[in-house]
N, C-alpha and C positions, 0 to 999 in steps of 0.2 A: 174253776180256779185259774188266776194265771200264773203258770210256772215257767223260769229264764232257765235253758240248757244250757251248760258253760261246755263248750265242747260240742255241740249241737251239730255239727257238721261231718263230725269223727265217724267212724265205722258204729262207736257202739252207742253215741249219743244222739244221730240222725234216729235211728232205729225208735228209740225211747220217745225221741220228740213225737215221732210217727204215731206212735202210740195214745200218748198225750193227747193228742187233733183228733185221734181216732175216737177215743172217750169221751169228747165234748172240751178238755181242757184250751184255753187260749196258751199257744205260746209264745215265747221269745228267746231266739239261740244268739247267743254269743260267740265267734267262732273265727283266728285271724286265718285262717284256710290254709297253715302252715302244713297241717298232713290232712285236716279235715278238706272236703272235695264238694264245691257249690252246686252238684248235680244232688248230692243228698239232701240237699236243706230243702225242707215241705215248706210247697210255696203257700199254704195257710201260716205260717209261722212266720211272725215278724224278726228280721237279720239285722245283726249288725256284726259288720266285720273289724273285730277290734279285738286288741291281745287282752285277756285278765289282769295284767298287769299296769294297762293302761289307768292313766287320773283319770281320763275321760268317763271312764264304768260306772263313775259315781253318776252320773248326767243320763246315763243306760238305767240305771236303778232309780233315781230320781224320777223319770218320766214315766216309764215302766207300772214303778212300784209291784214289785209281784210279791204273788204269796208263798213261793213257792221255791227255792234253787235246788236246781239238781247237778252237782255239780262232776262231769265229765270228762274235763279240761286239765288234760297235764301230755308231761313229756313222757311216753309207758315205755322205752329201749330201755332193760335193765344194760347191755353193754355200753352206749352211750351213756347212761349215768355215771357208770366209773371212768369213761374216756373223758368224758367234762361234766364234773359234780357241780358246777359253777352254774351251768347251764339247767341241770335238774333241779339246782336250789331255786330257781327263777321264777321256772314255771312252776314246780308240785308244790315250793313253800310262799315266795311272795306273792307269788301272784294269787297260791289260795287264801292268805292271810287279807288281803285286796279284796279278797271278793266277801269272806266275812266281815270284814271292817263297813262295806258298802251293804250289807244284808242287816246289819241292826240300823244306819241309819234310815235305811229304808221300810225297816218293820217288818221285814220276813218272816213269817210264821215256822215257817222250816224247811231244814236242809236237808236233801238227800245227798250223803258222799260217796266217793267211790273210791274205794282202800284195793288192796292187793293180797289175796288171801294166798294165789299161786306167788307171791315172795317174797310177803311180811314176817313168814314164820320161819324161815331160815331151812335151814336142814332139822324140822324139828325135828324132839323123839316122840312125839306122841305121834301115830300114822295109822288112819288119817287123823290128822289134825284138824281141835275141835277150837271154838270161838276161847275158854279157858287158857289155854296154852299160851305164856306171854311168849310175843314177838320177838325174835332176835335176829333182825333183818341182818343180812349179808349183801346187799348191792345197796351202793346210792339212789337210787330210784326208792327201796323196800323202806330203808332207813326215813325218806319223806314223805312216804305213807304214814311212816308211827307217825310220826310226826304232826301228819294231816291231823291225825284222829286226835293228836294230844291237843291240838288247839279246838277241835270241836268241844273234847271234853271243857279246858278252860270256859268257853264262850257261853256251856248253859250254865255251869256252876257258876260266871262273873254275869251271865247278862240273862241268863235265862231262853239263849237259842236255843229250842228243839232241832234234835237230828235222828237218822238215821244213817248208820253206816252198813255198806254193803259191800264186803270182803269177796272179788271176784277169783274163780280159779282163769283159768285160761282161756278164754271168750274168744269164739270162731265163728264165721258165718257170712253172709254176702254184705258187703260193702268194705268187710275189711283190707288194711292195704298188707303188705308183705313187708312190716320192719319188724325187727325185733323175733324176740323170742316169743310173743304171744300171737305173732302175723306168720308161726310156720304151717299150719293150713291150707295160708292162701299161698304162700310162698310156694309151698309144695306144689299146688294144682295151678299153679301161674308155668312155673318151668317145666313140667311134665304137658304142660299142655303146647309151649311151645318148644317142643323134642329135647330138652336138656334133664340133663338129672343132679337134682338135689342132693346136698348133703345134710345127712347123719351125724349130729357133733355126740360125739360120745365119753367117756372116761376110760381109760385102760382096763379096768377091769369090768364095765358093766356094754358089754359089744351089741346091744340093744337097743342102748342110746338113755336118756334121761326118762323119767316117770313123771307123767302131767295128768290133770285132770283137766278134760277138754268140754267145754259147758256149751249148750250153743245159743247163738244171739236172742233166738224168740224164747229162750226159756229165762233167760237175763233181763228182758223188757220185762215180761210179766211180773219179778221182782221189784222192780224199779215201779210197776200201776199201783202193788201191794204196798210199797214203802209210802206212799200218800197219805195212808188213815194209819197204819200199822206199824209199830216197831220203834215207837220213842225212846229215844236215847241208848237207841241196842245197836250190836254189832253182830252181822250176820253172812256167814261164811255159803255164797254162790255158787253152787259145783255139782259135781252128778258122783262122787264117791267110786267113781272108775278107773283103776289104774290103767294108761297107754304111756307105752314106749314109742318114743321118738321114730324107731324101727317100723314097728306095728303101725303106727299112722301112714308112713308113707306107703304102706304095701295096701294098707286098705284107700287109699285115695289112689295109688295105681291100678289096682285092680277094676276101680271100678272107671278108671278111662281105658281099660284094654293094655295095657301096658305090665309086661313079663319083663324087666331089668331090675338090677342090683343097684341100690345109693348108692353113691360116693359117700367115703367115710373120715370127720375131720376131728380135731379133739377138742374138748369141751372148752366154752370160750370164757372170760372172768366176769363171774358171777350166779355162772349156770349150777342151778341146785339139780344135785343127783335125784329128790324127790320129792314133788309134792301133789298131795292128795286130801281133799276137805272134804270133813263131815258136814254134811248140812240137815242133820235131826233139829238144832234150834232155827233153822229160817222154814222147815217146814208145821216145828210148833208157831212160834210166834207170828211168821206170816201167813203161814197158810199154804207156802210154794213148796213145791218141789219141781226137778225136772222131765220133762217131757219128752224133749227128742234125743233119740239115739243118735251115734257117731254116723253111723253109716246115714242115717236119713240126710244129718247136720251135713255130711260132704259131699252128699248128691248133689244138696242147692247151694252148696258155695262155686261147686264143678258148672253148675245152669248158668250164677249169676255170671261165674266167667264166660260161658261161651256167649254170653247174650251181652257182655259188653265190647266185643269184636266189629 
């Protein structure tokens, strides 16, 4: 098949494309290299550097014609989204509405999306939190995720696009950069590795810091090979059902660079959810997946990729 990565250059959509090539699939990334980085793009995969939002896409989809979108491509700083909503409206709605609009005239067979399970659901009360549980996003970012999905849902019920949605927890592993709240892995083993220490944002009464579920990148590709034959018109919550503190992360990524010091401790910034944690019982019915790597494996080789990009 050939499949277009929108995002294809990103930490977590190089990955996928690699995958893709790896299978036998042709690709095509789409990717303006605004956080995505040219050294990850597989040089069997055809590039173009160009925003989703661009008119041009249509002329990428025209020539192209793929079977396939997977689409990767957005703005993922939930704090940036409430510093400039203007700016998340851009990227996670028009410019996905762009790339749908460009996927029926092109005859796309199907879409794979990529939603926000770590903070589409707000401060649920269901925990962990299952695909059922309606969304009640709290960041600009989470609110155009629903968003995302409520235009997929329109586009089968108006046109007949198959998709699959893939509600990610918090996704870590080598290639990632250190923005945001879902880049504190790499954040953490960036500054610890060049002698500084991190901080800890936490809530006055929780001194451990927030609750995430930290998934790792090869167990989130495998997801995304699954979503190709599996999982029409579903939504499916990506995650390993593990509770970690913000705390407990970093002593296990110091630990295992030798490193006995205390974080520095800040307080929590707007938008950051006290907790979230995904069931993933329906991605491992319907697709078949569950995950494979533990934390401590997942931050050995984020700790490798960093020393080996020095």
């Amino acid at each position: 098949m050939k499949i277009l990565v929108t995002g294809g250059a990103g930490f977590i959509g190089s990955n996928v494309a690699d995958a893709y090539i790896q299978a036998g699939h042709e690709v095509v990334i789409v990717d303006n290299l605004v956080t995505g980085n040219r050294r990850n793009i597989n040089p069997k995969a055809i590039f173009y550097e160009m925003d989703i939002c661009a008119e041009s896409l249509s002329e990428v989809f025209a020539k192209e014609k793929p079977d396939i979108v997977n689409h990767h491509s957005a703005q993922i700083s939930v704090p940036l989204s409430i510093e400039n909503p203007l700016l998340d409206v851009i990227n996670n709605v028009y410019g996905w509405v762009n790339v749908l609009q460009n996927c029926l005239r092109a005859g796309v067979k199907k879409v794979i999306y990529i939603s926000s399970g770590g903070a589409i659901y707000g401060e649920a009360e269901e925990y962990p939190t299952s695909e059922k549980y309606n969304p009640k996003p709290l960041s600009i970012y989470a609110i155009n995720k629903s968003v995302g999905e409520d235009y997929l849902y329109f586009y089968r019920h108006q046109y007949g696009l198959n998709y699959t949605v893939l509600r990610y927890a918090n996704v870590y592993g080598p290639r990632q950069i250190s923005q945001g709240e879902a880049g504190v892995v790499s954040l953490f083993t960036e500054k610890l590795l060049k002698d500084e220490i991190p901080t800890v944002y936490r809530y006055e009464n929780e001194p451990d810091g927030m609750i995430r579920d930290y998934v790792y990148v090869g167990d989130v590709v495998q997801a995304n090979l699954l979503a190709l034959e599996k999982g029409e018109g579903e939504v499916f919550n990506i995650g390993t059902c593990i509770p970690t503190t913000t705390k407990d992360l970093y002593y296990a990524i110091a630990k295992q660079l030798g490193i006995n010091r205390e974080p520095q401790y800040g307080p929590a910034r707007k938008g950051d959810l006290h907790r979230s944690l995904l069931s993933c019982e329906k991605a491992k019915k319907g697709l078949g997946w569950k995950p494979e790597t533990g934390l401590s494996e997942g931050i050995s080789q984020v700790i490798k990729y960093f020393k080996e990009l020095k």
